[in-house]
C-alpha positions as CSV (number, residue, x, y, z in Angstrom):
1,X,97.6,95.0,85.8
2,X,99.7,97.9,85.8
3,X,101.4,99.5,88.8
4,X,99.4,102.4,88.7
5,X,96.1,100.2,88.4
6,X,97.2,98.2,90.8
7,X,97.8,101.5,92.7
8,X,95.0,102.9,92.2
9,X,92.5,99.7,93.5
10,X,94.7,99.8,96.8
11,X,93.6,103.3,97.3
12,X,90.1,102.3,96.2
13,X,90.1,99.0,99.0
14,X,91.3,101.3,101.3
15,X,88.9,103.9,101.3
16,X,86.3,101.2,100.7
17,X,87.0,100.3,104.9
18,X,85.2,102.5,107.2
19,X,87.1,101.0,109.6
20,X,90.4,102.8,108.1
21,X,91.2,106.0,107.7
22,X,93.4,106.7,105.3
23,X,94.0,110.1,104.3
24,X,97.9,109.8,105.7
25,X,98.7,106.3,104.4
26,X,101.1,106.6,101.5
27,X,100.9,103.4,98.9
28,X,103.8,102.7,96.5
29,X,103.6,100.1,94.1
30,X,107.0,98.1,92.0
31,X,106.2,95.2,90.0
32,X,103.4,94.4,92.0
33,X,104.9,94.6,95.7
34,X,103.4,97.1,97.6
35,X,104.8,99.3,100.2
36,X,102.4,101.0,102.8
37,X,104.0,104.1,104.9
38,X,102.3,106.7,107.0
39,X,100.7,106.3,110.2
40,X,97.1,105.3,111.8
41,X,95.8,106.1,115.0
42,X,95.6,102.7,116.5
43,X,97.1,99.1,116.0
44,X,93.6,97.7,114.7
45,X,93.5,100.2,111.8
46,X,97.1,99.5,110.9
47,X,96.3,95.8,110.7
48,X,93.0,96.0,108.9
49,X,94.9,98.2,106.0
50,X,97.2,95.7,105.3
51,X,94.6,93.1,105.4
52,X,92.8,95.1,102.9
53,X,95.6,95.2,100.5
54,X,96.3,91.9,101.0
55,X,92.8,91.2,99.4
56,X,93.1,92.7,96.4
57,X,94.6,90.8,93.4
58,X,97.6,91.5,91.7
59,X,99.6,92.2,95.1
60,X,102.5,90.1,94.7
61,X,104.2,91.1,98.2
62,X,103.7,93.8,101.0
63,X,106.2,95.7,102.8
64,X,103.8,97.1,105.8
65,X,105.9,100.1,107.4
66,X,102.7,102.1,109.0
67,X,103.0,103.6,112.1
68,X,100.8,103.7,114.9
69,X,100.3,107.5,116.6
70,X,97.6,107.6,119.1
71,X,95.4,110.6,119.3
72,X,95.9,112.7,121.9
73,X,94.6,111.3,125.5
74,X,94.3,108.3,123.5
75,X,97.4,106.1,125.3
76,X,97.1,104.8,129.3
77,X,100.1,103.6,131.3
78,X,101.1,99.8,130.5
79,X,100.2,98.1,133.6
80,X,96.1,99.4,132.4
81,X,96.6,97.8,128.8
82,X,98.2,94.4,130.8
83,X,94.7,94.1,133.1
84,X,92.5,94.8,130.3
85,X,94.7,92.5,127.6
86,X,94.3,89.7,130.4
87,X,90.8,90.2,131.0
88,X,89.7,90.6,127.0
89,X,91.5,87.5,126.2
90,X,89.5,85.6,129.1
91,X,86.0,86.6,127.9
92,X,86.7,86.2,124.0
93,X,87.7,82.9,124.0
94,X,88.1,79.0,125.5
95,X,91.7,79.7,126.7
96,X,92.7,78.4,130.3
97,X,93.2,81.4,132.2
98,X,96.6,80.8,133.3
99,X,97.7,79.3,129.6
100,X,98.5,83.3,128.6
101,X,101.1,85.5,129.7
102,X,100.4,89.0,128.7
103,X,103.6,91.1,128.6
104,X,103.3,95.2,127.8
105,X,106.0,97.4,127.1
106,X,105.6,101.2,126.3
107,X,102.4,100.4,124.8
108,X,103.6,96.9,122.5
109,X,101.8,93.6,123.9
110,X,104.0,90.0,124.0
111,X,101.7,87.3,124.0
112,X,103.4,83.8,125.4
113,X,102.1,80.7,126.5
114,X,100.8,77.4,125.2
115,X,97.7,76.4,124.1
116,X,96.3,73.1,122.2
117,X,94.7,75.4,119.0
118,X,96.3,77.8,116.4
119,X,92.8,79.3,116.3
120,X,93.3,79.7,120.3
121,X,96.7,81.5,119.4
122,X,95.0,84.1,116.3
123,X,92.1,84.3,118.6
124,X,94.4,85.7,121.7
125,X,96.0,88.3,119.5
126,X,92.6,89.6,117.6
127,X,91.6,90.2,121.0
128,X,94.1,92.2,121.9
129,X,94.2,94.6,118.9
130,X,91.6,97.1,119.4
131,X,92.9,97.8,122.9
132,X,93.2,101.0,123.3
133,X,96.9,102.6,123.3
134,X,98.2,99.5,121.7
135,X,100.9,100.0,119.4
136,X,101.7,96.6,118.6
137,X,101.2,92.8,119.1
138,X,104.2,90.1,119.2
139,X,102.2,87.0,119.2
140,X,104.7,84.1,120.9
141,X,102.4,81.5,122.3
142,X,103.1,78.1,121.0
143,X,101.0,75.1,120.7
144,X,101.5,71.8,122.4
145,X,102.9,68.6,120.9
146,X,100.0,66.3,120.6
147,X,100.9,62.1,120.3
148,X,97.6,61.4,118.3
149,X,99.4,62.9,115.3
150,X,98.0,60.7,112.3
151,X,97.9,61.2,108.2
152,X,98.7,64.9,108.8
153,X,99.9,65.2,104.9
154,X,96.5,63.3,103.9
155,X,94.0,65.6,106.4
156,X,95.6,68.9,104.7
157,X,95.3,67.8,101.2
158,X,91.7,67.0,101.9
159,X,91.0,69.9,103.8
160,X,92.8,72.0,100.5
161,X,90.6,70.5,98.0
162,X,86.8,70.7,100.1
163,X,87.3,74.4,100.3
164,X,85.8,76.1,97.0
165,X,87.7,78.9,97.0
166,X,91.4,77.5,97.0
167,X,92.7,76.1,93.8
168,X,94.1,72.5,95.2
169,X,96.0,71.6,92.5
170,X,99.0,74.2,92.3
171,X,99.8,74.0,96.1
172,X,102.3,70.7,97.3
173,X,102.2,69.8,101.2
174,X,105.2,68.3,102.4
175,X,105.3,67.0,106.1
176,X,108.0,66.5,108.6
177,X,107.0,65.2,111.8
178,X,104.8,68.1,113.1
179,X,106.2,70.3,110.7
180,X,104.5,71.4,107.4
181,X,105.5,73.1,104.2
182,X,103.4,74.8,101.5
183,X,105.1,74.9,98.2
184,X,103.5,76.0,94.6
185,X,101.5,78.9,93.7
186,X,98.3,80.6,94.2
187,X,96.3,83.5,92.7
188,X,95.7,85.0,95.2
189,X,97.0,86.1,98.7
190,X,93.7,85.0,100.1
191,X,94.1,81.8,99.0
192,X,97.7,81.6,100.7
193,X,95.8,82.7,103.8
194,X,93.5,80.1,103.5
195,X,95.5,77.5,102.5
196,X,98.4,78.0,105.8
197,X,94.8,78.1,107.7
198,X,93.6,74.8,106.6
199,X,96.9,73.1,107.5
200,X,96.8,74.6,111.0
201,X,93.5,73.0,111.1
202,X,94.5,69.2,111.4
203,X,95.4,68.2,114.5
204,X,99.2,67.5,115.3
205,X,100.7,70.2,113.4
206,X,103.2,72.4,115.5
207,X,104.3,74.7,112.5
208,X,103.9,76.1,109.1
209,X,105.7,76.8,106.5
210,X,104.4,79.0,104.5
211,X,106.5,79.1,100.8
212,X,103.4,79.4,98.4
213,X,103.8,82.3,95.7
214,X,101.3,84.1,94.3
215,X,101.4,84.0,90.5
């Protein structure tokens, strides 16, 4: 695909999201890495855009630079976002309510802590996102070291080749300890999603490495 076609379907994907709007996003495409500039109104929008280019194929690489401008009336005083952040996280998911520290500083949240899940850890940020006069997330929780840590290398490659829409073959796990590393290639950035999600999925692992390239 050309860099114009390639262009062009970005545009496309980002219209396509009535969640975005995207009449002052600029999109620049070079040998199939894609830079996004502008600005959004809020944090969510600027996330979902580069989720949505992330999805479409041929994007090699991204290089997000959007910024977030809130509407007028729009932002509230950081000690508001902090209560809310605290109180959001608490109702969206299983987290102890003392396992996160919310941190807010002219309108960017710091999330630390530890928790037992990575899903615990994405789930604390998407909660956060749509909070209004929230210009940014800086997700730092960290997950506990578990001792039941068993055939991590084994559980991943399983976990790789049950789901349908990852192709198994081209991608190498490599485990150190709790660590992991993805090496090979994918087709698509999807399937890099998916594949640094299933390896979060077994139980032990602390960290990913995430080296995959998308063909």
């Amino acid at each position: 695909m050309s860099d114009l076609s390639l262009r062009n379907t970005i545009l496309e994907a980002l219209e396509f999201q009535p969640e975005i709007d995207a009449a002052n996003i600029g999109v620049a495409v070079e040998n199939g890495v894609v830079t996004l500039s502008g600005h959004v109104k809020s944090y969510a929008q600027k996330v979902s855009a580069e989720q949505a280019v992330k999805s479409v194929k041929g994007v090699r690489a991204l290089a997000e630079e959007i910024q977030v401008r809130l509407a007028k009336g729009a932002g509230m005083d950081d000690d508001t976002i902090a209560t809310r952040a605290l109180h959001i996280i608490s109702w969206s998911s299983d987290i102890a309510d003392d396992a996160v520290k919310v941190i807010v500083q002219k309108g960017w949240i710091t999330l630390e802590g530890e928790v037992d899940w990575q899903y615990q850890k994405e789930t604390a940020e998407r909660a956060v996102r749509k909070l209004s006069g929230v210009l940014g997330v800086n997700n730092q929780i960290t997950l506990r070291a578990r001792v039941d840590v068993v055939d991590i290398q084994q559980r991943i490659e399983d976990a790789l080749k049950r789901n349908a829409e990852i192709d198994a073959k081209g991608i190498h796990v490599k485990v150190d300890g709790d660590v992991v590393k993805l090496e090979g290639k994918v087709n698509l950035w999807r399937e890099r999603q998916l594949a640094a999600r299933a390896a979060w999925s077994v139980p032990g692992v602390r960290k990913v490495q995430d080296h995959l390239l998308i063909a």
